[in-house]
N, C-alpha and C positions, 0 to 999 in steps of 0.2 A: 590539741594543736592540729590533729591531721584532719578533723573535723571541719574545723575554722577553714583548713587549705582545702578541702573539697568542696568547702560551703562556698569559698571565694572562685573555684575552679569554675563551677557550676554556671555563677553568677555571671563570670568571665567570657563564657563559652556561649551566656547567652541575650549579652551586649552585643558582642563580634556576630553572633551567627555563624560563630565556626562549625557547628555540629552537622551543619546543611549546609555546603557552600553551594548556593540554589547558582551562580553563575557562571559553575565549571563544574555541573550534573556529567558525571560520565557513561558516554551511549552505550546502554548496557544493550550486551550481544543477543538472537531471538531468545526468546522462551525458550527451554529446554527445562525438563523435569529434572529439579536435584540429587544428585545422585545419592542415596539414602538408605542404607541396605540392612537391614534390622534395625537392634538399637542401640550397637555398636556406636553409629556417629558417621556411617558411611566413608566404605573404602575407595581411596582414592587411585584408579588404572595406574599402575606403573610403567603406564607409554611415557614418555620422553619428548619435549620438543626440541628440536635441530635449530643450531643457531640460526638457520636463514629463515625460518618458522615465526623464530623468538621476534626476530630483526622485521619481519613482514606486518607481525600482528602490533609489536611497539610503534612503526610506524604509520599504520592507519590509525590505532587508539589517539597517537598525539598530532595528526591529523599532517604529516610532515618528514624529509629524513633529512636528518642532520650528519654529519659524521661524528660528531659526541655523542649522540645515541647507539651510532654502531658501535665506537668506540667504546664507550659501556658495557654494551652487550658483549664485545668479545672478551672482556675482562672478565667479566662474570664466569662466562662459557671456561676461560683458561684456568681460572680460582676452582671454581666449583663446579664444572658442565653442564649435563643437560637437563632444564626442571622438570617437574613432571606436571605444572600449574603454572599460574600466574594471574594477581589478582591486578583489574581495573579498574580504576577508581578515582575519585576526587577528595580532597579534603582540606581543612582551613589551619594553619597556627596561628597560635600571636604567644606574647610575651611581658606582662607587666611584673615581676618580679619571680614568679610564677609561670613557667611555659609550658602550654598546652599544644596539645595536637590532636584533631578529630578527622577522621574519614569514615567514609564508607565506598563498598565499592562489590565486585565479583568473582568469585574462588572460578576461573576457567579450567577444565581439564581436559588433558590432550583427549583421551580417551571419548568425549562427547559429555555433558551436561557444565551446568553452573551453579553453582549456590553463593545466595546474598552473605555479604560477613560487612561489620565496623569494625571497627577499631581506636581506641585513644589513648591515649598517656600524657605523663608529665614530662618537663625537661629540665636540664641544672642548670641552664643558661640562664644569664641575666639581664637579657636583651630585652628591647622596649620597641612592640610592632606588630602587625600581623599579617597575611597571606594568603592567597586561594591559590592551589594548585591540581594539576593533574599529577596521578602516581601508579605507575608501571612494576609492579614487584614480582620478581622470580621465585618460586616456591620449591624449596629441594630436600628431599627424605621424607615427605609427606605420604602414611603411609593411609592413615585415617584420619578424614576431616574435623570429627573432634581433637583430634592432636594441633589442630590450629588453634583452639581458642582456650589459650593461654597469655602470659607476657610473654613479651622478646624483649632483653635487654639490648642496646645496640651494641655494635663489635667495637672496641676502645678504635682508633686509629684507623678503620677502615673506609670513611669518608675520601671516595678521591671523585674530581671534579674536572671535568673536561669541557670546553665550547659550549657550556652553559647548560650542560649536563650533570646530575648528581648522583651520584650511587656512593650506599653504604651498605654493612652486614647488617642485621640481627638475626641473634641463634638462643634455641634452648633446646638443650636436648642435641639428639643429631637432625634437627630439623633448623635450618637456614631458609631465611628470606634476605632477598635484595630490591631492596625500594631504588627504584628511578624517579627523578624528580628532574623536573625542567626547572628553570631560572628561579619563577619566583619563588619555588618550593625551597631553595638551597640554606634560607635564610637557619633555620633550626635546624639543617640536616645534621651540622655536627653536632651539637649538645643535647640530641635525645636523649631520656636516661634510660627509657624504655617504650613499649606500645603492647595495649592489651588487645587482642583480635577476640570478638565474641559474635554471637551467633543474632544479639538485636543493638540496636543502639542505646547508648551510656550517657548521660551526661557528669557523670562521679567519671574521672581518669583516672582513680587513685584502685 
């Protein structure tokens, strides 16, 4: 069975063209060498960025400031404070019985470098649809960047939505991310079941 739904995920991901949503490519920041320090998986600086940091670089990424995006952000900042990352990025859902989610995008860290990460998963949703979006995630307890590429289940209940803003949890471990999503991203924000962050791109989400 889980076969058949990966074989269908697959096929799903690439009718839509989810996996590449070529028409919300996110301006990825210059060049900077990844930061990669043996063969650990490279440690991530434990600088921190300040809400008005967070609030500057969200709204050049979404090209815009809204007050739901502040508002977000300060949500974030008062739940959980200051990240020490935050990934950039684009990515597509949809839903036929089956809900998927693909991105990809840039692990940012305060401290100076970048490194490429995707991520996909499945959802419990049984929604009938799909979406291109931009997505703004705050990154926190991250101490080594292999500790990212793992799943994140989402956080039950943690989806709240402002002025056409979305933020929700996911956690495993003591490591927490918060995806921002703008309008058309909100459609699956609540029914994630999880998202796996890896180091190339997937088309299996399972």
């Amino acid at each position: 069975m889980l076969r058949k739904l990966a074989l269908l995920a697959c096929s799903f991901a690439m009718t839509l063209g989810l996996a590449t949503p070529a028409s919300l490519q996110a301006e990825e920041p210059p060049a900077e060498p990844a930061i990669e320090q043996g063969s650990a998986g490279g440690d991530v600086p434990q600088e921190t960025f300040s809400e008005e940091e967070t609030v500057a670089a969200a709204e050049k990424f979404f090209g815009g400031t809204t007050s739901g995006l502040a508002k977000a952000i300060e949500k974030a900042f008062s739940e959980l404070g200051r990240p020490v990352a935050y990934i950039i990025g684009s990515e597509g859902s949809g839903a036929f019985v089956v809900g998927l989610r693909y991105g990809e995008g840039n692990l940012v860290y305060k401290g100076g470098g970048s490194t490429k990460v995707y991520w996909q998963g499945p959802s419990v949703g049984w929604d009938i649809g799909g979406n291109a979006s931009k997505v703004f995630t705050l990154v926190y307890n991250l101490h080594w960047t292999k500790d990212l590429y793992q799943r994140f289940p989402g956080v039950d209940g943690s989806l709240y939505v402002v002025a056409g803003i979305g933020l929700n949890y996911q956690r495993a471990g003591d490591i927490t991310l918060a995806p921002i999503r703008t309008g058309v991203g909100l459609r699956a924000g609540a029914n994630i079941g999880y998202l796996a962050y890896t180091r190339e791109k997937r088309l299996n989400p399972f």
